[in-house]
N, C-alpha and C positions, 0 to 999 in steps of 0.2 A: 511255568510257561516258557517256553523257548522263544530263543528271540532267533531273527534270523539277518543272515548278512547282505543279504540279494535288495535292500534298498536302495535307491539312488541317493542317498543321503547319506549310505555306508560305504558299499563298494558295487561300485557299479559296473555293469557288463555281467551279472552274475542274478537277471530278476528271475521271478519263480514262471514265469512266463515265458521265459525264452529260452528254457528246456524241452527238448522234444523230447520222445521214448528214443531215438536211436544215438541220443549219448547217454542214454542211464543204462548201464549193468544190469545184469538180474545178481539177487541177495546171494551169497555164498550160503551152504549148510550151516558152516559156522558164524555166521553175521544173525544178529539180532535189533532189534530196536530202531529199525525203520520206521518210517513216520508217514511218507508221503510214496513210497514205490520204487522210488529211483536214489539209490546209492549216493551216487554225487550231491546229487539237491540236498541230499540229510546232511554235506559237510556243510552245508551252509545254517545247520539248525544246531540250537545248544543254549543250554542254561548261563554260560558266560560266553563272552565278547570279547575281542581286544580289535580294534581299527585304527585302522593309520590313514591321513588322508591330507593331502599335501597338493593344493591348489596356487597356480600364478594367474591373477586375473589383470587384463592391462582395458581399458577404452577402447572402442572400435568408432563407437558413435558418441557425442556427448548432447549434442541437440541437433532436428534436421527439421527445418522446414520447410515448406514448399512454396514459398515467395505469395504467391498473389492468393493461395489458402491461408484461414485463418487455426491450419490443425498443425501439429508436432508430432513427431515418434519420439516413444521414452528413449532413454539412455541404456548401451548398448554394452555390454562387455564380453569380448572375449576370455576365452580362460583355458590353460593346458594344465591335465592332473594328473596323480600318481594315489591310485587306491589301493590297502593291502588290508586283511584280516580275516581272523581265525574264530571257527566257534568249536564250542567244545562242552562235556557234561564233567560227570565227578568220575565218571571210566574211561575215559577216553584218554589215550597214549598222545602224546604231543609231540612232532616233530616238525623240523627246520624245513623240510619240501618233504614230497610226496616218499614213501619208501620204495625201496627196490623187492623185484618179488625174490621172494624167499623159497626154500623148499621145505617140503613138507610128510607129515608122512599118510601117502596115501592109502593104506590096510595091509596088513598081511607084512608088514617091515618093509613097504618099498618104499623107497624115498622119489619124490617125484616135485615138477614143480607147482607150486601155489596158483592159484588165480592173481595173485596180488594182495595188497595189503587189505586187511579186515575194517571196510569201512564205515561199518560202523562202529568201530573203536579207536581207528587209528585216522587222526586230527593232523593237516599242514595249512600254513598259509595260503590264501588265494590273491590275486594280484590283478589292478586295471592300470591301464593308462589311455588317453585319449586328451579330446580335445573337446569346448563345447561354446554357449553363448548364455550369455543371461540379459533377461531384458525384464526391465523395472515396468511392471504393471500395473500406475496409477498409484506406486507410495503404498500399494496394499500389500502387495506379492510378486515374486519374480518367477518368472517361466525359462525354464533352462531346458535347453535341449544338448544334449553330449550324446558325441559318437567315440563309444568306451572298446579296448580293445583287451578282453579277457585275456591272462596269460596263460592259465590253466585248465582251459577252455579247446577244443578241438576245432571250431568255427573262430572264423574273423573278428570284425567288429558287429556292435548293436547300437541302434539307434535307443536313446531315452529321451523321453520328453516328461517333465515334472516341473510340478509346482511346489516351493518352498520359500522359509525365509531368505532375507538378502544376505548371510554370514557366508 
């Protein structure tokens, strides 16, 4: 079963939701083992993992009440992150970023150039950074909204909004 990297819990800015069709590819001749359609989303799928995820969380709020109310808002945290990681299968080529396109030979011995790298084989890091809020939901859960800013990504930031443990 593949796991995949587009969680807000992995690396975020990268969900399977916030792909349209006009940043996927169409598959190369030579590309095989697509999964879902669109080229890019399948780097995010793979039998192993590796993530990096590197959060600064400080207080915004710690108690607020409203004087002559007898209600409170939970406690409040700001938090600035740095997300990175890679998935990959048992064929897949592994590099440090994305590769450069190559040439190739296009029939009859002409050398011409590639579309780019074959991806569905060739695996690189993807990277977030952003900013976001976490707010304690009764001791039960915390609801975190982050605005992530994909690096490897052609569009800006995305809004996520999840629920998760407090770690």
């Amino acid at each position: 079963f593949p796991s995949f990297l587009g969680y807000p819990d992995m690396v975020r800015g990268y969900t399977f939701q916030s792909y349209t069709s006009a940043e996927c590819s169409t598959p190369t001749t030579h590309s095989t083992g697509y999964s879902t359609g669109c080229p890019e989303l399948d780097q995010l799928l793979g039998s192993r993992i590796a993530v990096f995820n590197a959060e600064f969380r400080f207080p915004l709020v710690r108690t607020l009440t409203l004087g002559f109310l007898p209600v409170g808002f939970p406690p409040i945290e700001a938090a600035i992150f740095y997300d990175a990681g890679i998935a990959w299968n048992g064929n897949s080529a592994l590099h440090l970023r994305r590769p450069a396109d190559h040439s190739c030979d296009t029939g009859g011995g002409v050398i011409g150039p590639c579309p780019g790298p074959d991806l569905a084989v060739d695996r690189w890091p993807v990277s977030s950074y952003g900013i976001g809020a976490r707010i304690n939901l009764f001791g039960f859960t915390v609801l975190r909204i982050d605005y992530a800013v994909p690096l490897q990504r052609p569009r800006g930031g995305y809004w996520i909004v999840s629920l998760g443990p407090p770690f």
